[in-house]
N, CA and C atoms as a LAMMPS dump frame, in Angstrom:
ITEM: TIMESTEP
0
ITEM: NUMBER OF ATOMS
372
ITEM: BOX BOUNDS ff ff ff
-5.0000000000000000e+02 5.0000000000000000e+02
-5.0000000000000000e+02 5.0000000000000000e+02
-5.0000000000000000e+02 5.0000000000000000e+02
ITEM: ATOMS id mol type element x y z
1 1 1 N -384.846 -132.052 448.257
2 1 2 C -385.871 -131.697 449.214
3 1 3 C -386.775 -130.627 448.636
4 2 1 N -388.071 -130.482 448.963
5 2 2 C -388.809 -129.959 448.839
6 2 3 C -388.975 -128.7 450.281
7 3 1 N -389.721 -127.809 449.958
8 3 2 C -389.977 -126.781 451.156
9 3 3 C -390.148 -128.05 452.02
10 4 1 N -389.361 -127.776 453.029
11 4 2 C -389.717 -128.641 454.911
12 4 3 C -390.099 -127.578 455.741
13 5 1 N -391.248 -127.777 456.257
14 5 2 C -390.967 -127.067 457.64
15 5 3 C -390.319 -126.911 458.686
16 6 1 N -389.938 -125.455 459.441
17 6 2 C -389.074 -125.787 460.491
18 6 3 C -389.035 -126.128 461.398
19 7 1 N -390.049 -127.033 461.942
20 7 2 C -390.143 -127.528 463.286
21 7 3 C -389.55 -128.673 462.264
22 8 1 N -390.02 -129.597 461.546
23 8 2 C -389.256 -131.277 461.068
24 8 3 C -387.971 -130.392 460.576
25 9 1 N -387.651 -129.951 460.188
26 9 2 C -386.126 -129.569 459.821
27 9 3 C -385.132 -129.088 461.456
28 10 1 N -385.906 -128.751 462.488
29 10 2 C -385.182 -128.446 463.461
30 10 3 C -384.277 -129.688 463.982
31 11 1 N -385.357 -130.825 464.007
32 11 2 C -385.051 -132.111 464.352
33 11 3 C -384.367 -132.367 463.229
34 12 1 N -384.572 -132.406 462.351
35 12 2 C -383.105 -133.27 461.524
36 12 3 C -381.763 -132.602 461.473
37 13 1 N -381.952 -131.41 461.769
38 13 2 C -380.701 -130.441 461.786
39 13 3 C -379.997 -130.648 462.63
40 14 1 N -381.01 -131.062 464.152
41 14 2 C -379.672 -131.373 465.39
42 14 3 C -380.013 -132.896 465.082
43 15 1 N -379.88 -133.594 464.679
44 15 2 C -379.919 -134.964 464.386
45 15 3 C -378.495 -135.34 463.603
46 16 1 N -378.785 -134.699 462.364
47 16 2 C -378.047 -134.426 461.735
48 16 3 C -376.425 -133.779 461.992
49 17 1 N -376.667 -132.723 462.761
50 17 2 C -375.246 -132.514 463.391
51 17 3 C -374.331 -133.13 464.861
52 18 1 N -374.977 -134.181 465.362
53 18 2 C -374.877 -135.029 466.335
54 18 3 C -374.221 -136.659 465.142
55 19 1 N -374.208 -136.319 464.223
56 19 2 C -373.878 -137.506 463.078
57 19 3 C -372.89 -137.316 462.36
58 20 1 N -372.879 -136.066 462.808
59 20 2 C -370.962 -135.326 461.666
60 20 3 C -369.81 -135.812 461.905
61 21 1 N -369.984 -136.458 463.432
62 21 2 C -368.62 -137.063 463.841
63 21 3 C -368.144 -138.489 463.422
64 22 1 N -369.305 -139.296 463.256
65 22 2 C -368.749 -140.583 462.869
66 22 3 C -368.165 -140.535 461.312
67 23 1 N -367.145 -141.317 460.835
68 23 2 C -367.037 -141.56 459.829
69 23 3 C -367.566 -142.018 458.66
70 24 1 N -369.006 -143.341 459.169
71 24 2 C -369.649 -143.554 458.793
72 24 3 C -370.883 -142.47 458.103
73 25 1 N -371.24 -141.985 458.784
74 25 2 C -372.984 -141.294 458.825
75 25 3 C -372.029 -139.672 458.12
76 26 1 N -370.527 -139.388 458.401
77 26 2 C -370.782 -137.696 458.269
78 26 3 C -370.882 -137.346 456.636
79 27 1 N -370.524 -138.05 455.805
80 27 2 C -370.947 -137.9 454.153
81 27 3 C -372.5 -137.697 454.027
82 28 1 N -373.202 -138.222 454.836
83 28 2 C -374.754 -138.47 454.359
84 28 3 C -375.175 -137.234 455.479
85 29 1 N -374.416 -137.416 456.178
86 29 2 C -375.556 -135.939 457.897
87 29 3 C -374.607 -134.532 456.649
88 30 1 N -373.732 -134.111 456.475
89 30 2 C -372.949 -133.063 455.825
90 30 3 C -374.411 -132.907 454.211
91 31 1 N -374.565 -133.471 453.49
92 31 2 C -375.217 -133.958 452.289
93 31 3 C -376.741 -133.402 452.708
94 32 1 N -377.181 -133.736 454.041
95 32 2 C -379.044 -133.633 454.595
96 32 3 C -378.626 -132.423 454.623
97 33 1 N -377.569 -131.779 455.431
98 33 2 C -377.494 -130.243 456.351
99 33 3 C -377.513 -129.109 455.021
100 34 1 N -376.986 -129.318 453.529
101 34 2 C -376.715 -128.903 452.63
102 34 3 C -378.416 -129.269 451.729
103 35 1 N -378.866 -129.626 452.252
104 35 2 C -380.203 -129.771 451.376
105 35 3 C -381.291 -129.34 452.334
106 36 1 N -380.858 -129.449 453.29
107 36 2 C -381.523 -128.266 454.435
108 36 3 C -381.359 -126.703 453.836
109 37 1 N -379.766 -126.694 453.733
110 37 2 C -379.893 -125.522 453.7
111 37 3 C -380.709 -124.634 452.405
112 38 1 N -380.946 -125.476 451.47
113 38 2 C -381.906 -125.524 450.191
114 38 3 C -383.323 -124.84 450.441
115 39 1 N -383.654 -125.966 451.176
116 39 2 C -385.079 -126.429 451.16
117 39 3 C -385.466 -125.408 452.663
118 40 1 N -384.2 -124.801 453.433
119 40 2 C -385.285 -123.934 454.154
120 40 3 C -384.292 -122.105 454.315
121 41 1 N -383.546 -121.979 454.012
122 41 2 C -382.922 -120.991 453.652
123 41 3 C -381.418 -121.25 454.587
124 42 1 N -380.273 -120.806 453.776
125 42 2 C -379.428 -120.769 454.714
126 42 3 C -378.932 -120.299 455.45
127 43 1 N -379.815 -119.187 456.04
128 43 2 C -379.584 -118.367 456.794
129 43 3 C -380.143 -118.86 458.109
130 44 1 N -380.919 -119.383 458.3
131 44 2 C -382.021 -120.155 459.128
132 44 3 C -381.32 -121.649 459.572
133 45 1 N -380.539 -122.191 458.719
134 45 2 C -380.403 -123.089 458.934
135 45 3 C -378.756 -122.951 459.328
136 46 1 N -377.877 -121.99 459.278
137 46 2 C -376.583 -122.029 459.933
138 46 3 C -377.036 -120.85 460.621
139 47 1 N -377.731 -120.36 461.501
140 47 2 C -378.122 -119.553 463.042
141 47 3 C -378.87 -120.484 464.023
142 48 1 N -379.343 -121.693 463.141
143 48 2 C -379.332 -122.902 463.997
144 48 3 C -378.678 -123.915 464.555
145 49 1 N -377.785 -124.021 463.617
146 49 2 C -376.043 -124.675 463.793
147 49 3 C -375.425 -123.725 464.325
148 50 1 N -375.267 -122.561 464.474
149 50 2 C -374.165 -121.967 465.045
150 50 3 C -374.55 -122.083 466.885
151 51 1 N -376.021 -122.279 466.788
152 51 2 C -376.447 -122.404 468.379
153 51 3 C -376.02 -123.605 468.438
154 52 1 N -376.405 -124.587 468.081
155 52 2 C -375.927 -126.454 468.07
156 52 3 C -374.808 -126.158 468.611
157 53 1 N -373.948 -125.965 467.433
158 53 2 C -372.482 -125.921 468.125
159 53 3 C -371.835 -125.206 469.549
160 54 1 N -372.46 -123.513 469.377
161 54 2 C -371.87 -123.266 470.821
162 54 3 C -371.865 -123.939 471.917
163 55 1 N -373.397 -124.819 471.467
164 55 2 C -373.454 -125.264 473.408
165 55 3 C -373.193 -126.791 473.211
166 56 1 N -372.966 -127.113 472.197
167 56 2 C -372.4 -128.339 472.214
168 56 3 C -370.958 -129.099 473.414
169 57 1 N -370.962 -130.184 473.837
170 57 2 C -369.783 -130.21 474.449
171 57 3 C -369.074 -131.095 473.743
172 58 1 N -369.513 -131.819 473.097
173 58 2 C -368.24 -132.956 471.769
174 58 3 C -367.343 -131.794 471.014
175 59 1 N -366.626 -131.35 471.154
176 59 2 C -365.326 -130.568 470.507
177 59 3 C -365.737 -131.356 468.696
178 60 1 N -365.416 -132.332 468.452
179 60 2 C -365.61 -132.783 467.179
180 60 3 C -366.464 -132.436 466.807
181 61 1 N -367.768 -132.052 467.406
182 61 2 C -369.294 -131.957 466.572
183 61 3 C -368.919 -130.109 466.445
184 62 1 N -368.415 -129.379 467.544
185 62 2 C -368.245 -128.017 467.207
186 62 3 C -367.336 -127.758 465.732
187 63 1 N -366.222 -128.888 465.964
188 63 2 C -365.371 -128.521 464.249
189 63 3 C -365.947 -128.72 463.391
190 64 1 N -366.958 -130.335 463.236
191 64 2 C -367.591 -130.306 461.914
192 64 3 C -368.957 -128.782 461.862
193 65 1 N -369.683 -128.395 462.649
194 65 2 C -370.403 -127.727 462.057
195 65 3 C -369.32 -126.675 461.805
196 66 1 N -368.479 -126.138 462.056
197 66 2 C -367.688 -125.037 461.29
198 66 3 C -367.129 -125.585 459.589
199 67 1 N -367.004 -126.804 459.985
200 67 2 C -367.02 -127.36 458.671
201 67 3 C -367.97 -127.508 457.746
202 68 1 N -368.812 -127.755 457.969
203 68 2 C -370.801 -127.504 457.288
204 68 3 C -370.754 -126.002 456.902
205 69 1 N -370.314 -125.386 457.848
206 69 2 C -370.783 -123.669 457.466
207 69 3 C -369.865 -123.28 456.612
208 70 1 N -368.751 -123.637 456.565
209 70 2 C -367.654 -123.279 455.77
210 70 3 C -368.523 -123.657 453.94
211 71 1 N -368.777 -124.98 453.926
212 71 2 C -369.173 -125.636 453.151
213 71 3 C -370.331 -125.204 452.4
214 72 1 N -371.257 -124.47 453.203
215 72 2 C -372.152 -124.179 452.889
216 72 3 C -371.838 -122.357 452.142
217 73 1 N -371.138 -122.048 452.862
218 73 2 C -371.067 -120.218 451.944
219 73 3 C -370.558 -120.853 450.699
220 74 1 N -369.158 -121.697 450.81
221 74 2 C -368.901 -122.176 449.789
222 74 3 C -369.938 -122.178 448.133
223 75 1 N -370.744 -123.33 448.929
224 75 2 C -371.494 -123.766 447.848
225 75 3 C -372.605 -122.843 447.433
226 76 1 N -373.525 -122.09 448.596
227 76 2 C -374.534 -120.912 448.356
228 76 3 C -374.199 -119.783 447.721
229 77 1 N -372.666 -119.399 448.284
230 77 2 C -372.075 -117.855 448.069
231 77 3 C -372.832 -116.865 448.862
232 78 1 N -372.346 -115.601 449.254
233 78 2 C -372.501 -114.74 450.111
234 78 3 C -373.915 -113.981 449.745
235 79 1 N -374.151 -114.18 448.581
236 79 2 C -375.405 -113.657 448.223
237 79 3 C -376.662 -114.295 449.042
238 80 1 N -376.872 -115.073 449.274
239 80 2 C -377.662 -116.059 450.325
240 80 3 C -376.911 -116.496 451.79
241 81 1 N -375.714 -116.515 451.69
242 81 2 C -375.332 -116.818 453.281
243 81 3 C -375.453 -115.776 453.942
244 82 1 N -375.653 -115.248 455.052
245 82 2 C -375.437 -113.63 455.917
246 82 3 C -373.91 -114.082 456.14
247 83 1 N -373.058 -113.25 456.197
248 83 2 C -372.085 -112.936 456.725
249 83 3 C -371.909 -113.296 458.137
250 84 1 N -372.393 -112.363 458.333
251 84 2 C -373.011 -112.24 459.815
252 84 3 C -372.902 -113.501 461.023
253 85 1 N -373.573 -114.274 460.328
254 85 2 C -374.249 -115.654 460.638
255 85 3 C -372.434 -116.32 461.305
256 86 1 N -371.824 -116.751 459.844
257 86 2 C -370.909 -117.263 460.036
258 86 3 C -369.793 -116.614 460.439
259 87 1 N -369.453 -115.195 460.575
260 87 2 C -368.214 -114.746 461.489
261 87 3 C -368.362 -114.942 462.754
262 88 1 N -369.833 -114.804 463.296
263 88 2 C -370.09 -115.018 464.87
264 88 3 C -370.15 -116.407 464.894
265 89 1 N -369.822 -117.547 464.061
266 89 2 C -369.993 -119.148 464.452
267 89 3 C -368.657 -118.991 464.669
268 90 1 N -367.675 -118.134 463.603
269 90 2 C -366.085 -118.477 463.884
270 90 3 C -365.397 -117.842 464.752
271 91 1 N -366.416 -116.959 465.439
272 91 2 C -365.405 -115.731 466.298
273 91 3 C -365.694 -116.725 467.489
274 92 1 N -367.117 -116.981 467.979
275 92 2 C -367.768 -117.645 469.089
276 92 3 C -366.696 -119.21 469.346
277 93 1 N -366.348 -119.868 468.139
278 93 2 C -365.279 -121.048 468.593
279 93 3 C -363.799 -120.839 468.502
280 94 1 N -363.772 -119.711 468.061
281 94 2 C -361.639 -119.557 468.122
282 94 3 C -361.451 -119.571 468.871
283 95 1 N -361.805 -119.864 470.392
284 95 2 C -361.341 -119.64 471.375
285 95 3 C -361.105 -120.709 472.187
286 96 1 N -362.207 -121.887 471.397
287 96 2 C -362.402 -123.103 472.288
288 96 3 C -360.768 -123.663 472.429
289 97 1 N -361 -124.548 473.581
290 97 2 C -360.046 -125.426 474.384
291 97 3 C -359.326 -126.2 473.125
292 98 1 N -359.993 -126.798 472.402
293 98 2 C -359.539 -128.083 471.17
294 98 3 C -358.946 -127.525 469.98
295 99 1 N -357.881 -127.703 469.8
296 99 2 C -357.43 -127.718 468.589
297 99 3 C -357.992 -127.762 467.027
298 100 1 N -358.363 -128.836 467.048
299 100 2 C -359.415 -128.8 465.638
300 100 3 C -360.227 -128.108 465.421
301 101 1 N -361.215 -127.604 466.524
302 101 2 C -362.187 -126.712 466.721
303 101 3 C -361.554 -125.463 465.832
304 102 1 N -360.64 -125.075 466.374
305 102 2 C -359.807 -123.795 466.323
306 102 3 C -359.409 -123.753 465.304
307 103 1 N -358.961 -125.023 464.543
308 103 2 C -358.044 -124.94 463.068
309 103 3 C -359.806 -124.655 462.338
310 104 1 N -360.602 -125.322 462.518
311 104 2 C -362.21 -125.632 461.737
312 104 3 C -362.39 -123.872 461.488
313 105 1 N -362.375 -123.061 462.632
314 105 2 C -362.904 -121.393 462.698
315 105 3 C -361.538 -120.68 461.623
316 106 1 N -360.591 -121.137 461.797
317 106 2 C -359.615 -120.244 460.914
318 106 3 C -359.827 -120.189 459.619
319 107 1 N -359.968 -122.143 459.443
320 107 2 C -360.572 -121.98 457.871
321 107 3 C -361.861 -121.468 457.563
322 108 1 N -362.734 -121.062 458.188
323 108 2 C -364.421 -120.847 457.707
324 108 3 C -363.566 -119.796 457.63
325 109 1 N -363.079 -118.234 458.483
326 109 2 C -362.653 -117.285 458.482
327 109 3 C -361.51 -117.077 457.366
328 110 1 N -360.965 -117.876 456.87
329 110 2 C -360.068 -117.793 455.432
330 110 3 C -361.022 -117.918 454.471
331 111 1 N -362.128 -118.783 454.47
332 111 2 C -363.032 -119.003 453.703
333 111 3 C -363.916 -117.035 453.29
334 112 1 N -363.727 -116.74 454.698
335 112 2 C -364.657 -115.709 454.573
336 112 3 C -363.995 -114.624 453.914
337 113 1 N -362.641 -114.669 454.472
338 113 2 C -361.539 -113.333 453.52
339 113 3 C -361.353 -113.619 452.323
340 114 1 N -360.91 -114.906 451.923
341 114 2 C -360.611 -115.123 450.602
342 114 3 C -362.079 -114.488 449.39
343 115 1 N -363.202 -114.616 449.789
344 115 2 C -364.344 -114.556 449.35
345 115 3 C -364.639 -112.887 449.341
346 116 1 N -364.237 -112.183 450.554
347 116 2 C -365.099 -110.7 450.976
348 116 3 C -364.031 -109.937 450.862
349 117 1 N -362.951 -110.189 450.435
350 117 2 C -361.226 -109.808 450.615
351 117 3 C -361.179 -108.861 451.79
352 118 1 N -360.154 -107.8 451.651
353 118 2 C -359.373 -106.883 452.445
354 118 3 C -360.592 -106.395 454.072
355 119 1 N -361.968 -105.657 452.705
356 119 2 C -362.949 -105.323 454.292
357 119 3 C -363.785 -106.044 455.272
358 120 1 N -363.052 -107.031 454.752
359 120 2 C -363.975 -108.193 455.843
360 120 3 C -362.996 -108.39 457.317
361 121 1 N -361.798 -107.439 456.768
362 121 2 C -360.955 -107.81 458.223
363 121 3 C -361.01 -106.454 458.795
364 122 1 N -361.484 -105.342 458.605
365 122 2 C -361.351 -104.206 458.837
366 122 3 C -362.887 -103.608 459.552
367 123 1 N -363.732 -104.357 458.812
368 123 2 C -365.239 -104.352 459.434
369 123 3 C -364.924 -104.395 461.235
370 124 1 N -366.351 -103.943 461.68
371 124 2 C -366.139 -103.982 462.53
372 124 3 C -366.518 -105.061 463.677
């Protein structure tokens, strides 16, 4: 991708994360959301997913975007992800009703210690 703007990237972003659940489409919607996050910063583009998801009501679409965000510090590294961004996607779903949801926030949040070690649990 090239620079997108964020009004056409808004729409493919919740397009895109409404597609994470099928088996079919979530290799290719996971793949757009990661070239989103390229082409418009990833900071911008998981404070837009982290809204998707809260108010989402498919439990599955809340685990995969914790799964996208996970994916995404992964691949960006903390130097470009905010922190920030993604502890409040994982603090905001540990709580949900669903199971998977819940296992999805532990790992972004292992993701985040393993990466920021000891003061990332001590922060406030």
């Amino acid at each position: 991708f090239a620079r997108v703007g964020r009004r056409s990237a808004q729409r493919v972003l919740l397009l895109c994360a409404e597609r994470l659940v099928a088996k079919q489409t979530k290799p290719a919607a996971t793949e757009a959301l990661l070239c989103l996050c390229e082409a418009c910063h990833p900071a911008w583009v998981l404070a837009q997913l982290r809204k998707a998801g809260e108010t989402h009501r498919n439990p599955k679409v809340v685990a995969e975007v914790a799964n996208v965000a996970t994916q995404a510090f992964e691949a960006f590294a903390m130097t470009v992800v905010p922190v920030s961004e993604l502890a409040a996607l994982a603090v905001a779903v540990c709580e949900h009703r669903d199971a998977q949801v819940r296992d999805s926030a532990v790992s972004l949040l292992c993701s985040l210690r393993r990466s920021l070690g000891a003061p990332f649990l001590e922060s406030p």
